[in-house]
C-alpha positions in Angstrom: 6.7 18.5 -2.0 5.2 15.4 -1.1 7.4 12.2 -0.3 6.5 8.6 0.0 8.8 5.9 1.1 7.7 2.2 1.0 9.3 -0.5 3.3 8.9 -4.0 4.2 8.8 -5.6 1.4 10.8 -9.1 0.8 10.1 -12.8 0.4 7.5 -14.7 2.2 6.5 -18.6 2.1 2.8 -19.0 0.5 0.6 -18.4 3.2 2.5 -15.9 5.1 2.3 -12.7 5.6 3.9 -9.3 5.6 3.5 -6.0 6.6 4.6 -3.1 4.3 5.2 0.5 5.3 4.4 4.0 3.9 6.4 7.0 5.3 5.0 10.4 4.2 6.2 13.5 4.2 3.6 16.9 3.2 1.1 18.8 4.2 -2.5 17.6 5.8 -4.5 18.2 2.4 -1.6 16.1 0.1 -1.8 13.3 2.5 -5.6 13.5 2.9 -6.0 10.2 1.6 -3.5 7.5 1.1 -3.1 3.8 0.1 -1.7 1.3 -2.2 -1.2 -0.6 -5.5 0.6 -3.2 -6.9 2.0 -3.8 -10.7 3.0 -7.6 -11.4 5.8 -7.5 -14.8 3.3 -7.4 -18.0 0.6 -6.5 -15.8 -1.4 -3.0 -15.4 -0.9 -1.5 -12.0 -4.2 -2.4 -10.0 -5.8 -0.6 -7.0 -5.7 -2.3 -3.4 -6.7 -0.1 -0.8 -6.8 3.5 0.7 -7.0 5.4 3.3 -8.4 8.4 4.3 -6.6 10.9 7.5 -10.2 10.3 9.4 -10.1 6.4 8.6 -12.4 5.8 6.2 -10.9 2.7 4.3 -11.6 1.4 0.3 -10.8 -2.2 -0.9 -10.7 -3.3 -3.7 -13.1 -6.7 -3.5 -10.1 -8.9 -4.3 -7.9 -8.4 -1.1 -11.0 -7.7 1.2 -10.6 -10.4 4.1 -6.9 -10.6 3.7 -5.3 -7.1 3.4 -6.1 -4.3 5.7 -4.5 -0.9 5.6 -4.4 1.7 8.3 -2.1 4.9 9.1 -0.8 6.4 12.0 -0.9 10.3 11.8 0.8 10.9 14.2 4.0 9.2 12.4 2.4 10.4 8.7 2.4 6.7 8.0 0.7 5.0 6.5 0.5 0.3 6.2 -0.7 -2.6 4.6 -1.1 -5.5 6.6 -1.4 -8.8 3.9 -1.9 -12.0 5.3 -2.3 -15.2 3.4 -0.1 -14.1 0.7 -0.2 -16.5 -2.8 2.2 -16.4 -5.4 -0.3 -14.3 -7.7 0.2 -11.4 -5.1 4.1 -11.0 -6.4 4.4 -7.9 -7.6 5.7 -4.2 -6.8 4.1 -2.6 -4.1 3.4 1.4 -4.4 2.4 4.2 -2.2 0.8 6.9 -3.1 -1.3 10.0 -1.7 -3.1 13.1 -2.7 -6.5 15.5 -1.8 -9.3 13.0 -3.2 -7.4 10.1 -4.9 -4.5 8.6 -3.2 -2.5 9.4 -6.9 -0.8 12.7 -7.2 2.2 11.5 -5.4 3.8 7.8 -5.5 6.6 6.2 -3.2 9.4 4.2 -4.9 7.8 0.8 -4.9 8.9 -2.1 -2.4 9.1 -5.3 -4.0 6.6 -8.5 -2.6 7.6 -11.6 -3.7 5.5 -15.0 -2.3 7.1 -18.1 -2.9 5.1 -21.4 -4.1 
C-alpha cells in the first residue's frame, strides 16, 4: 500500500516562504507521478503542481513563478518549495501520487497558514 506523509507546514509572515515535504512509501508505478494540492475551509481542493519520477513538472498557472516542486528518488520524496507566500495561500496542503494522475493515494495534509 502506498503511504504519503506531508511535513513542513506552519506559519510564515506574508512574503515568506516555506518548504513542505512528501515522504512516500510504494512501488515505482504508484509513485510514478506525484505532487500537490491545497483546500482553503469552504473552498474546493485545487491542483498546484506534480511531478513525474523522470522530472517532468505541471503547474497550475497560478503558482508558476512562485512554487516549484521537485522529488528526490532516491529518498521517495517528493517537495514544494513556495516562496512569496500571501494570506490567500492558507490552506491545507495534500500529497498525493499514483500511475498517471498524482490521485490514487493522498498524504494527511500539513497545514500552511500565511499571516497578513
Amino acid at each position: 500500500q502506498v503511504q504519503l506523509v506531508e511535513s513542513g507546514g506552519g506559519s510564515v509572515q506574508a512574503g515568506g516562504s516555506l518548504r513542505l515535504s512528501c515522504a512516500a512509501s510504494g512501488n515505482f508505478f504508484s509513485i510514478n507521478v506525484m505532487g500537490w494540492y491545497r483546500q482553503a475551509p469552504g473552498k474546493q481542493r485545487e491542483f498546484l503542481a506534480s511531478i513525474t519520477s523522470a522530472g517532468s513538472t505541471n503547474y497550475a498557472d497560478f503558482v508558476k513563478g512562485r512554487f516549484t516542486i521537485s522529488r528526490d528518488n532516491a529518498k521517495n520524496t517528493a517537495y514544494l518549495q513556495m516562496n512569496n507566500l500571501n494570506p490567500e495561500d492558507t490552506a491545507v496542503y495534500y500529497c498525493a501520487a499514483g500511475l498517471v494522475r498524482p490521485a490514487a493515494s493522498w498524504g494527511q495534509g500539513t497545514q500552511v497558514t500565511v499571516l497578513s
